[in-house]
N, C-alpha and C positions, 0 to 999 in steps of 0.2 A: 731427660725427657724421651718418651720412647716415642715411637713412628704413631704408633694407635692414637695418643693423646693427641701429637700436633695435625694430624688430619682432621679429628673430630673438633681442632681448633678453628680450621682452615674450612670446615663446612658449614653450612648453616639449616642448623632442627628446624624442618618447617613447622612442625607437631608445636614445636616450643612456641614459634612465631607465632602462629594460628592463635597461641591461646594467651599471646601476652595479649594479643590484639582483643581477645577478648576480656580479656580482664580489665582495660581500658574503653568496655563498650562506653560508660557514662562521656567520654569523650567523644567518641566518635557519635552517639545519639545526639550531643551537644550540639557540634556542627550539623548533622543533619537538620535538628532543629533552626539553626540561624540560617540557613542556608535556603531552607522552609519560608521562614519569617521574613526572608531577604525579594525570594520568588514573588509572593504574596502582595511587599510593598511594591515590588516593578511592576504586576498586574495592576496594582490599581493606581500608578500613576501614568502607567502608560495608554493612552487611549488607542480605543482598538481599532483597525486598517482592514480597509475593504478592496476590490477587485472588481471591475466590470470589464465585460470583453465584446466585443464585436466580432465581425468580418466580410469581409469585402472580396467579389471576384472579379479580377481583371483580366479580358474579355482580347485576347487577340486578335486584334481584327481592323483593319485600316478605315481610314477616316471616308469621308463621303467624296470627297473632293478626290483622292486619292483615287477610290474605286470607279468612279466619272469620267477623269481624266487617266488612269494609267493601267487601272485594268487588272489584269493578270500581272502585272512588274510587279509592284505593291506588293503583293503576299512572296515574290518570289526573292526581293531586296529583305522585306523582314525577316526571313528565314536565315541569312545567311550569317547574322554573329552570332548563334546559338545560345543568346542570352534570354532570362526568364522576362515572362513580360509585367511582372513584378517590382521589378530592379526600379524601374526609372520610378515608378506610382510612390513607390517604399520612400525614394529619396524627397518626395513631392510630398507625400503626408507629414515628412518630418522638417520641413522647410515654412521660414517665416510666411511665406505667401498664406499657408494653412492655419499654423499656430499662431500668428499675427492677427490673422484675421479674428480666430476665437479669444485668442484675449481680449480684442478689443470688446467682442461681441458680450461677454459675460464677466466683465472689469475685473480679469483675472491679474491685472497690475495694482492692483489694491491689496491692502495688506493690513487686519487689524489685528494685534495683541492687547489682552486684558493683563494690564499690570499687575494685578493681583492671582491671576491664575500660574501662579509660581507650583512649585513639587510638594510645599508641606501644604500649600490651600488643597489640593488633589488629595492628600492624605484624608482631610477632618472633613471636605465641604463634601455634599451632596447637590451640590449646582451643577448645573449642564450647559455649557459654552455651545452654541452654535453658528457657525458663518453662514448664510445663504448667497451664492453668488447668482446676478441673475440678469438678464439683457438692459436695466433702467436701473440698477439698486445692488450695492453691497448691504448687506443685514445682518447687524450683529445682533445676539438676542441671549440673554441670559436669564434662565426663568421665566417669570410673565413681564420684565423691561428688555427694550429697543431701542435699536436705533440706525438709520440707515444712511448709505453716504451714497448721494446721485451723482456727484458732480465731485469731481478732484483734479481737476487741472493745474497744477504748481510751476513756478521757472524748472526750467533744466538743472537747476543750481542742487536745488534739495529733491532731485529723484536720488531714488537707493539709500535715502538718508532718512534715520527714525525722527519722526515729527509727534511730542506731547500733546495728543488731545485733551484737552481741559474744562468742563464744562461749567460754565459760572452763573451762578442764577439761575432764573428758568429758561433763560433766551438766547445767554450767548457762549459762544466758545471763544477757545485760545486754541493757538497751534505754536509751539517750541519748539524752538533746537537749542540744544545745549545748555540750555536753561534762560535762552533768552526767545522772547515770545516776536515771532515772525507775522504771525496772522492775527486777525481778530475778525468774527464774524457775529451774526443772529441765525439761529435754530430756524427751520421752516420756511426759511427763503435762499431767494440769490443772492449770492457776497462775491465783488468784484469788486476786484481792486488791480492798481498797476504801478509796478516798482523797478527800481533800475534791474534787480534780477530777471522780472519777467513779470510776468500776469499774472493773477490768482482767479479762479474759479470756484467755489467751492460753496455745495449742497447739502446740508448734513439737516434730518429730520428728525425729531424724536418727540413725545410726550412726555416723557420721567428721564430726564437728564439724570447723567452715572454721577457718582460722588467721586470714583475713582476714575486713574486717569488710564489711558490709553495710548497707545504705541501704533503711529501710521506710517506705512510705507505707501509711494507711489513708487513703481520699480520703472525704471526703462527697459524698454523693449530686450536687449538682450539680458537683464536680468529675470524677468518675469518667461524669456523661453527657457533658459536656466532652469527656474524653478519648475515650467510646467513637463519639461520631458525629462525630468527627474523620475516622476512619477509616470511616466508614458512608455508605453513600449509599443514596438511596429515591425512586425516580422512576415514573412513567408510563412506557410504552414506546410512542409514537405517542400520538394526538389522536384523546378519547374513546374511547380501546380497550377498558379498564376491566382490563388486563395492567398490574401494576406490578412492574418490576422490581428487588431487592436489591442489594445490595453490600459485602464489604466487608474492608478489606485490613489485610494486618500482617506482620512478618517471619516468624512462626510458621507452617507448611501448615496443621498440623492444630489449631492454635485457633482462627483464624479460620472454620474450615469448624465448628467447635462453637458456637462465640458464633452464626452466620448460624444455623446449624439447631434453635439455640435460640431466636432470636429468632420463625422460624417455628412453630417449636412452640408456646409461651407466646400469640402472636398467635393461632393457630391457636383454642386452647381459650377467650381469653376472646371470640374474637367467634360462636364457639356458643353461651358465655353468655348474650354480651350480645341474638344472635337469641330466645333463650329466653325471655329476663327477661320480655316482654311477655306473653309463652303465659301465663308461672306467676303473672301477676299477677292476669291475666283470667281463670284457671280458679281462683284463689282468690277471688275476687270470686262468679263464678259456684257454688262452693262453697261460700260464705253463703249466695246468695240463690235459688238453685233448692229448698231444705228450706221457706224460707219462702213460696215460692210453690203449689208443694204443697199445701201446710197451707194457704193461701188459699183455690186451688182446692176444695180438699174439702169446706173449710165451707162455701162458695156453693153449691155442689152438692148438697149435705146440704139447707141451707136450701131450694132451691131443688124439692127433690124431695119435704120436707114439706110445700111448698105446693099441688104439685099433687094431692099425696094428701088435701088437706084439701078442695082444692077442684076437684078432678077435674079432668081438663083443659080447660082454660078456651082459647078461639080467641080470640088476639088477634086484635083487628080493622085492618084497611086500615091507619087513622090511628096504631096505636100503633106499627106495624113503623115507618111514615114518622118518627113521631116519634123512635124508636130512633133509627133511620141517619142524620137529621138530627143526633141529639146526637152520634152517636162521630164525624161528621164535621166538626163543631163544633170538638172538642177535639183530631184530628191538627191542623186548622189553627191552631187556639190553641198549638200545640207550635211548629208550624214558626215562628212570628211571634215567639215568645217565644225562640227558636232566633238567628232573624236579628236580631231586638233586641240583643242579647247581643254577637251580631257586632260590627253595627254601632257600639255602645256605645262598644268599643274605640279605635273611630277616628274622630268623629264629636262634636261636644258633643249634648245635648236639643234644643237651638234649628237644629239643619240640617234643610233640607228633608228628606231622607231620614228620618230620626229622626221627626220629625213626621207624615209618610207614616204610619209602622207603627205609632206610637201610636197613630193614627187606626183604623186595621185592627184592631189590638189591643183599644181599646175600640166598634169597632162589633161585634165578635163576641163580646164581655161582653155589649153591650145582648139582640144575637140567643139565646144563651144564655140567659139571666135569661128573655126571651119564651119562649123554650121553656119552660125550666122549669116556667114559669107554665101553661103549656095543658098539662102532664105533670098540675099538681096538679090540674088539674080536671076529669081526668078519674077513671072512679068508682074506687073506693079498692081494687077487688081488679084491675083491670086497671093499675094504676098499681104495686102490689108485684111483681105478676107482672114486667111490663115493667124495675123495677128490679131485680129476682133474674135474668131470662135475660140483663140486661147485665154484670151482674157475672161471669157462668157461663161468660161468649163470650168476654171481655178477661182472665181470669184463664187460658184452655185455651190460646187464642192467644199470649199473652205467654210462657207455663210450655214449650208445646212448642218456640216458637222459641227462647226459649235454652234448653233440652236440646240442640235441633239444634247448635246453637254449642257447647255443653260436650263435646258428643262428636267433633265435629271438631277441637277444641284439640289434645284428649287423642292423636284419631289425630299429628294435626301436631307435639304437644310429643314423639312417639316417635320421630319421624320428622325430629327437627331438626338440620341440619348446618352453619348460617350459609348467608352468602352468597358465602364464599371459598374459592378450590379452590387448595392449593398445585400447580402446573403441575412443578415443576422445585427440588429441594433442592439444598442448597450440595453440593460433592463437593472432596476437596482438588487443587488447584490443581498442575499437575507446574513451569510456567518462570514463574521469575518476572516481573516484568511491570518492574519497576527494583531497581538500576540497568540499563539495558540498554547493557551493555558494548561492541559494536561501535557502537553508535553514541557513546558516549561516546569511545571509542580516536579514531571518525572524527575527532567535532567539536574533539579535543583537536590534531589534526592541520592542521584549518583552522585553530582557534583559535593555535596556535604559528605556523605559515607566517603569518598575520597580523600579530602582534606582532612576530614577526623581523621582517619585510618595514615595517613600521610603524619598527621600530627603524633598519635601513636606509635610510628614506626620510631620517629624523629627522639620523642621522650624514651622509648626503647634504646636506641643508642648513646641518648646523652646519660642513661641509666648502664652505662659501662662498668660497674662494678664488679664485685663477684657475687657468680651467680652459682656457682657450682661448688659442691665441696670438693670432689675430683680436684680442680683448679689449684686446690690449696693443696692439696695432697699431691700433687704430681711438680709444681712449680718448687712447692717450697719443703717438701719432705716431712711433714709434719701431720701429726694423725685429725681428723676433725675427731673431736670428742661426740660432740651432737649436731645437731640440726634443726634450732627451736623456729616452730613456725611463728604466724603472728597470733595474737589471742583474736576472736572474734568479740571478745566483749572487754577487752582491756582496753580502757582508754589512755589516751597520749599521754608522757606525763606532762607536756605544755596544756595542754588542756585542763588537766587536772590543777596543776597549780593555778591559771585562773581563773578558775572556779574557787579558790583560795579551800581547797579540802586537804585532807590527808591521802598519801597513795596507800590504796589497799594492797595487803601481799596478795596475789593471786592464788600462791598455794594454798597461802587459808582461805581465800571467800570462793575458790572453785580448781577443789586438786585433781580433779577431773579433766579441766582446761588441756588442748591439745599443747601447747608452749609447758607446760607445770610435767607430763607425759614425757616429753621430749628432755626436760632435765632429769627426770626423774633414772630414764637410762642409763646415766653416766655417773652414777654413783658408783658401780662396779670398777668401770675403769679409771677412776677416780683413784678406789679403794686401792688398786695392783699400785697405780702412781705411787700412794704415800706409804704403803709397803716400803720403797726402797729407796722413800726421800728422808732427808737429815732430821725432817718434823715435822708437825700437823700442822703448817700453816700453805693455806692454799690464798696464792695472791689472784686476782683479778684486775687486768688490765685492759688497755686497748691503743687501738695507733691514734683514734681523735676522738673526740666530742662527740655528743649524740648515736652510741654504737648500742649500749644499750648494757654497760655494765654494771650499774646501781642494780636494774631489775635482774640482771643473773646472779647478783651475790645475794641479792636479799630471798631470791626466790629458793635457790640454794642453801642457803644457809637454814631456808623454813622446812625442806627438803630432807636435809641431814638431822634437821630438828625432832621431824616426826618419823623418823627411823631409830627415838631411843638414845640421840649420841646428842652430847654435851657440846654445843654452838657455840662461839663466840663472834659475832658481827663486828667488824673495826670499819668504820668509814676514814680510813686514811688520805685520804683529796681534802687536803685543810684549805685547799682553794674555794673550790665553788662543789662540795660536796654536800648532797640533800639526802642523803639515807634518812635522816632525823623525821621525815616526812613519814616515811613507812611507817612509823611509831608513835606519827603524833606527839614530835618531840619538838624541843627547840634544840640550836645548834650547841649551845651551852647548856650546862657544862661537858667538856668532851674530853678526847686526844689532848687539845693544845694546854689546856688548863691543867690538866693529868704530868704533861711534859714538864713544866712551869713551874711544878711541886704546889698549886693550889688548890689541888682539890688531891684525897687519896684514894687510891683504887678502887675500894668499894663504892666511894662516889660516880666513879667514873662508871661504871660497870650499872646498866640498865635490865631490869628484868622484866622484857617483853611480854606479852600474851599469850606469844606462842610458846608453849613449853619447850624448856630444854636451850632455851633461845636466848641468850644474853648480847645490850649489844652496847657500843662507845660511840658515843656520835662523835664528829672531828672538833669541835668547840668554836669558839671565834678563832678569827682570821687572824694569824697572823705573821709578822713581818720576814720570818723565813724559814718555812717548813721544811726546804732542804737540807739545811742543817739540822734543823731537831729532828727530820726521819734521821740522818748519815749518823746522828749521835753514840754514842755507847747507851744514856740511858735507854733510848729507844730499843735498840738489841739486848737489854738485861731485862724490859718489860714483853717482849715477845717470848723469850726464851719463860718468864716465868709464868706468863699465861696458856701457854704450850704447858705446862705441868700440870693445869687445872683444868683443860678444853680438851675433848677430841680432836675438836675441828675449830681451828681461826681462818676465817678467811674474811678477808680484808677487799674492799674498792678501793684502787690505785686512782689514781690522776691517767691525763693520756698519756703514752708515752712519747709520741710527740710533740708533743704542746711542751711540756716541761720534765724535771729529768728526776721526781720523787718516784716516776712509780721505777725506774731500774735500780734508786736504791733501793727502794722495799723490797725487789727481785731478789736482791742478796740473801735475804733470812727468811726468805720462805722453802719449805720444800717442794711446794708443786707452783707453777707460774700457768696460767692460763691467760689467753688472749681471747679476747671475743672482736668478732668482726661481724658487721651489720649489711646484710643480704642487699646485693647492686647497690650500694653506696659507700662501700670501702674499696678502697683501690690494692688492687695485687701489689703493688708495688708500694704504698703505703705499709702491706703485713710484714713485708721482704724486709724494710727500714727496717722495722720495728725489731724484729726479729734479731738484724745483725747487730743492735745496738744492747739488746740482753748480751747476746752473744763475745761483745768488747766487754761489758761489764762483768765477763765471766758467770754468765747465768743463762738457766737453762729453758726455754719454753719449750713443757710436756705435750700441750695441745692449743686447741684452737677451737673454740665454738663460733659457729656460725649463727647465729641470730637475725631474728625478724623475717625468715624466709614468707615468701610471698607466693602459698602454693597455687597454683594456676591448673584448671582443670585439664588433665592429660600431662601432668608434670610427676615427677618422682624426685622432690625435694622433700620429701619426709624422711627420716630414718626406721629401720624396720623396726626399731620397739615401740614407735608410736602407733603404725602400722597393725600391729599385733595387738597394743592397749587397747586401742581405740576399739576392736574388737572384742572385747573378751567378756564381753557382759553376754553376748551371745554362745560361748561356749555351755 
C-alpha cells in the first residue's frame, strides 16, 4: 500500500459526505417531518402563559416621627450603610405578611383539577377549561357549566392532600381520599360538620352538576406561597434606583393581572401602616405625658409666684444667676455622658480605656455638682428658694412647649401620612402570550428534525462500511475491478419480484440501453484478453455471500455475449438455493442435478432461450450433495465437452463462503470472477474469499463491483458508461 492510498484513507471526502447525505434526504425529510408533527402536538397540548408587570418607587425618605423628633440625624443615620432603599421593600413584597394576605384575599389555596382534562382530551376536545379566582368564590367553568366553591375549610389532616369531588344527583356531593368518602354535603348551602380530625366547612354552588369527577386541593399556607412565587418575580430595576419592579405569570389573563394588583394593593396599605406606627406611638406617649407636664408647670409657677408675693421681688444677685447656669449646665452634660455610657456599654467591657475615660468624666462632674450644691446651700435661705423655684419654672416651660411643638407636628404629619412607596405602574391584562412562542418552536423543531435525520444518516453512513470504492479493491488486494455496474433505475429487487410471484426479466433484453447492462457491456474486451490465455471458455461467477448480486451478472452477461453473435451457455451451478430458472420462466427441473444422475440426456438438459444464441441448464431439484457431484469426474467430462460446443459457459456459483461448491467449480474454469456488492460487502470478506481460491490453487482474474449507488458529485461510474451514456449526442 503506498502513502497516497492510506492518507486518502485516513481523510475524510467531504464532497462524498455532502452527497451521501443527500441521497438519504427521504430520511432526513422524515424527521423533519416527525419532529414537525412532534412541535405541533406540544402546541396544542400546551396551554399558553402570560405575563403582567407592574412597578413600584421607593421613596427615601424618613418617617414623620423620625423627621419631628430627630431632624437632620434621620437622613444622616440613613446614609451611612450605603444600601438601596429597595433591599428591605424587595424582602417585604416577598414575605408571608404580603402573600399571605393575597391568598387569603383571592383563595389562592384552592386548587381545582378536571380529571378528564388529561393530554389526549387536549388533543381531540375543543372545550376551554377556566379557573376564576376571586375575593368570595373559586369558579370553575367549562363551556356554558359551573360551578364554584365559597367556602373550603378542611381539618389540618387533609391540606396538601387531593380530595375526589363527586357530584351525586342534583343536590349532593362527596369528598374522597383514597377511595374512601370523608365528606358528604348539599349543592347551594352550608355543610358543617365536626369530626375527630377537625371541622368541615364547605360551600360549593352549582346549577348542572359535572358527571365527572374532580381533584381538590386545600393547600396550607407554605404550600400555596410555594406555588404562588413560583410564578412571581421581584426585582430592582438598575443599581440603587429605589424602582422595583413586579411580576408575574400564569395561563389565566385576567388572574394573574388580579393576584399582581392585589399584591399591590395589600402592600400598598400595610406600608402606610407600617410609616404611621411610629407617629401613633409617639403621639400616645406624648398624650400621657404633655397632661402631666402641665400640671407640673402650674404648680412651679404657683409656687413660684407665692414667693414673690411673700417676698416682693427679690434681685438675684450676679453669683446666683452663675450659679443657676452653672447647674443646668452641669446636668446637659451629666445626660450626654450617661448617654454615651450606655452606648458604649454595649460594646465595650468596664476595663477599656474608653469606658474608663467616661467613668472618669462622669464622676468628676458628680464631684463639681456636689461643690455646687454645696455654695447653693450657703447661700442665705430666701436667695437659695427663690433660685430653686425660677429653676424649676425655666426647665418645666422649656420641656412642656418643646414637646407641644413636637405633638403638633405629629398630628399635622399622622394626616398627612402616605408611606414611602409610590405605585408608578399597575398590572394591566396582558394581550400575546409570552410561551409557548410557536414560531420559534415550529423553527427549532425544524433544526431539531434536519438534525437528527442528518445524525441518522451520518450513523446509516458508517454502519454502511463496506466497499465503497473500486480503488479499495485494487490497492488492498491487488486485483483488477473489471467494472463498476451501477444500480438500474428501473430494475426492480429480485425479492420484490419474486413476491409478486413473476418472472425476472433480463435487463439486457427489456432495456440494453439501461446504465447497469452499459456498464457490463464494457468488460467484454477484458474479458476477451482473460480467455485468450485461460485453459477454456468457461468463465465462473462467484461471490464471498448471499445477496451480492451474482445470478443478475451472469445472466445479464451471458444476454451480453449473446447478442455479440457468440454461442452462450448459461449453467446455474448453486444446486442449493439457485433461481436462474426464473429468468426464463422455467421450473428448477429438469436441470444440472437430474443431468448428473444420468436421468435426463443432454439435449434434455440444454434449454433454448429467447434470447438468441442463448442456451441455458437450470440446477434441477435439490439434492443431498452437490459437492461431490460438482468434485465428480462426470462433472469435468460434461464441462470439457460443452466447452467444445459453446464460445462462452459461464456458470453462477454458490457463495464462497457459505459452502465450498463454488472453489470446486474454480478448478475447471478458465476465468474465475468475483462480484462484490457496493457498501455491503466487506474488504475483508473479498480478502477470505480470495485466499481460499488461492489454497484451492485457482486463480481470481477480476472482481466486479456491483450495485454501485451513484450519488451526485460522485465518480463511481466507469469511463465506458461515461462515454455510452453519451453518444447518442455525438
Amino acid at each position: 500500500m503506498n502513502q497516497n492510498s492510506k492518507t486518502s484513507e485516513d481523510t475524510i471526502d467531504l464532497k462524498e459526505l455532502f452527497f451521501s447525505l443527500i441521497e438519504q434526504w427521504k430520511v432526513i425529510a422524515l424527521c423533519v417531518v416527525l419532529s414537525l408533527i412532534c412541535a405541533l402536538l406540544y402546541l396544542r397540548i400546551t396551554p399558553s402563559s402570560y405575563s403582567t408587570d407592574a412597578m413600584i418607587l421607593v421613596e427615601d425618605g424618613k418617617s414623620a416621627a423620625s423627621a419631628a423628633l430627630l431632624g437632620d440625624l434621620g437622613s444622616l443615620a440613613g446614609g451611612v450603610g450605603g444600601k438601596s432603599p429597595a433591599d428591605a421593600e424587595i424582602e417585604i413584597l416577598n414575605s408571608r405578611l404580603i402573600l399571605g394576605q393575597v391568598i387569603q384575599n383571592l383563595n389562592l389555596n384552592i386548587r381545582i383539577d378536571d380529571d378528564q382534562d388529561g393530554i389526549f382530551n387536549r388533543l381531540i376536545s375543543q372545550e376551554k377549561i377556566k379557573l376564576d379566582y376571586k375575593t368570595d368564590a373559586v369558579i370553575y367553568t367549562r363551556n356554558q357549566s359551573s360551578f364554584l366553591i365559597k367556602k373550603l375549610d378542611i381539618p389540618a389532616y387533609y391540606e396538601d392532600k387531593p380530595l375526589t369531588l363527586s357530584f351525586i344527583g342534583n343536590n349532593q356531593f362527596n369528598l374522597s381520599y383514597k377511595e374512601e368518602v370523608v365528606f358528604k354535603g348539599n349543592l347551594n348551602q352550608i355543610n358543617q360538620s365536626s369530626v375527630p380530625a377537625g371541622a368541615w366547612n364547605v360551600q360549593i354552588y352549582s346549577k348542572t352538576p359535572f358527571k365527572q369527577t374532580f381533584t381538590l386541593k386545600k393547600l396550607s399556607l407554605p404550600s400555596a406561597m410555594k406555588l404562588v412565587t413560583a410564578n412571581y418575580g421581584v426585582g430592582e430595576k438598575g443599581k440603587m434606583t429605589g424602582v422595583i419592579g413586579l411580576s408575574y405569570s400564569g395561563t389565566d389573563k385576567a388572574t394573574i393581572t388580579e393576584i399582581l394588583n392585589n399584591i399591590l394593593s395589600v402592600y400598598s396599605v400595610q406600608n402606610i401602616e407600617r410609616k404611621a406606627l411610629e407617629s401613633k406611638q409617639t403621639l400616645s406617649f406624648l398624650d400621657k405625658q404633655l397632661p402631666e407636664l402641665k400640671q407640673q408647670l402650674e404648680e412651679s409657677e404657683i409656687k413660684f409666684n407665692k414667693f414673690r408675693e411673700q417676698y416682693n421681688t427679690i434681685d438675684v444677685t450676679q453669683e446666683s444667676e452663675l450659679m443657676l447656669k452653672q447647674n443646668i449646665d452641669l446636668e446637659k452634660m451629666k445626660i450626654e455622658l450617661k448617654q454615651k455610657q450606655a452606648e458604649l456599654s454595649a460594646k465595650y467591657t468596664p476595663d477599656h480605656p474608653l469606658m474608663a475615660e467616661i467613668n472618669a468624666q462622669v464622676t468628676s462632674l458628680n464631684q463639681k455638682t456636689t461643690e455646687l450644691n454645696q455654695s447653693i446651700k450657703k447661700l442665705p435661705e430666701t436667695q437659695r428658694l427663690y433660685l430653686q423655684l425660677y429653676r424649676d419654672v425655666k426647665v418645666n416651660t422649656e420641656l412642656y412647649t418643646s414637646l407641644l411643638n413636637s405633638y403638633q407636628q405629629l398630628k399635622i404629619a399622622e394626616a398627612g401620612e402616605i408611606g414611602n412607596v409610590r405605585i408608578i405602574d399597575t398590572a394591566v391584562e396582558p394581550v400575546k402570550p409570552i410561551k409557548p412562542q410557536k414560531l420559534i418552536i415550529l423553527v427549532l423543531s425544524l433544526f431539531v428534525g434536519g438534525f437528527i435525520g442528518v445524525l441518522i444518516a451520518l450513523m446509516r453512513n458508517l454502519m454502511r462500511s463496506g466497499i465503497k470504492d473500486s480503488t479499495q479493491i485494487e490497492n488492498e488486494l491487488d486485483l483488477p475491478v473489471y467494472a463498476t455496474v451501477p444500480r438500474s433505475p428501473i430494475q426492480e429487487s429480485r425479492i420484490q419480484i419474486l413476491k409478486k410471484k413473476k418472472s425476472i426479466p433480463i435487463l439486457a433484453v427489456k432495456n440494453s440501453e439501461d446504465v447497469a447492462i452499459e456498464s457490463l457491456r464494457s468488460i467484454r474486451t477484458t474479458i476477451h484478453f482473460a480467455l485468450a490465455n485461460a485453459k477454456n471458455n468457461i468463465i465462473a461467477v462467484s461471490g464471498p455471500a448471499p445477496e451480492v448480486g451474482k445470478s443478475f451478472i451472469s445472466t445479464n452477461l451471458a444476454a451480453i455475449f449473446a447478442q455479440s453473435n457468440k454461442r452462450v451457455l448459461l449453467i446455474d451451478a448453486d444446486l442449493r438455493r439457485g433461481y436462474l430458472h426464473k429468468y426464463f420462466d422455467r421450473e428448477v427441473a429438469p436441470g444440472l442435478t437430474e443431468l448428473m444422475a444420468n436421468k435426463i440426456s443432454l439435449e434434455q438438459a440444454i434449454y433454448k432461450t429467447a434470447v438468441p444464441n442463448l442456451d441455458f441448464i437450470a440446477r434441477g431439484k435439490n439434492s443431498g450433495s452437490p459437492s461431490e457431484m460438482l468434485s465428480s469426474v462426470q462433472f469435468k467430462e460434461l464441462l470439457e465437452q460443452l466447452s467444445m460446443q459453446y464460445d462462452h459457459i459461464i456458470m453462477d456459483t454458490p457463495p464462497v463462503l457459505a459452502v465450498t461448491d463454488g472453489i470446486i467449480i474454480s478448478q475447471y474454469a478458465g476465468v474465475n470472477l468475483i462480484v462484490a456488492r457496493f457498501a455491503k460487502t466487506q474488504i475483508k470478506e473479498l480478502e477470505i474469499t480470495v485466499t481460499r481460491f488461492e489454497q484451492a490453487g485457482s486463480k481470481v482474474h477480476g472482481v466486479i463491483l456491483n450495485d454501485i449507488q451513484k450519488a451526485a458529485g460522485s465518480s463511481a461510474y466507469n469511463y465506458s458508461y461515461a462515454y455510452t451514456a453519451h453518444k447518442d449526442l455525438d
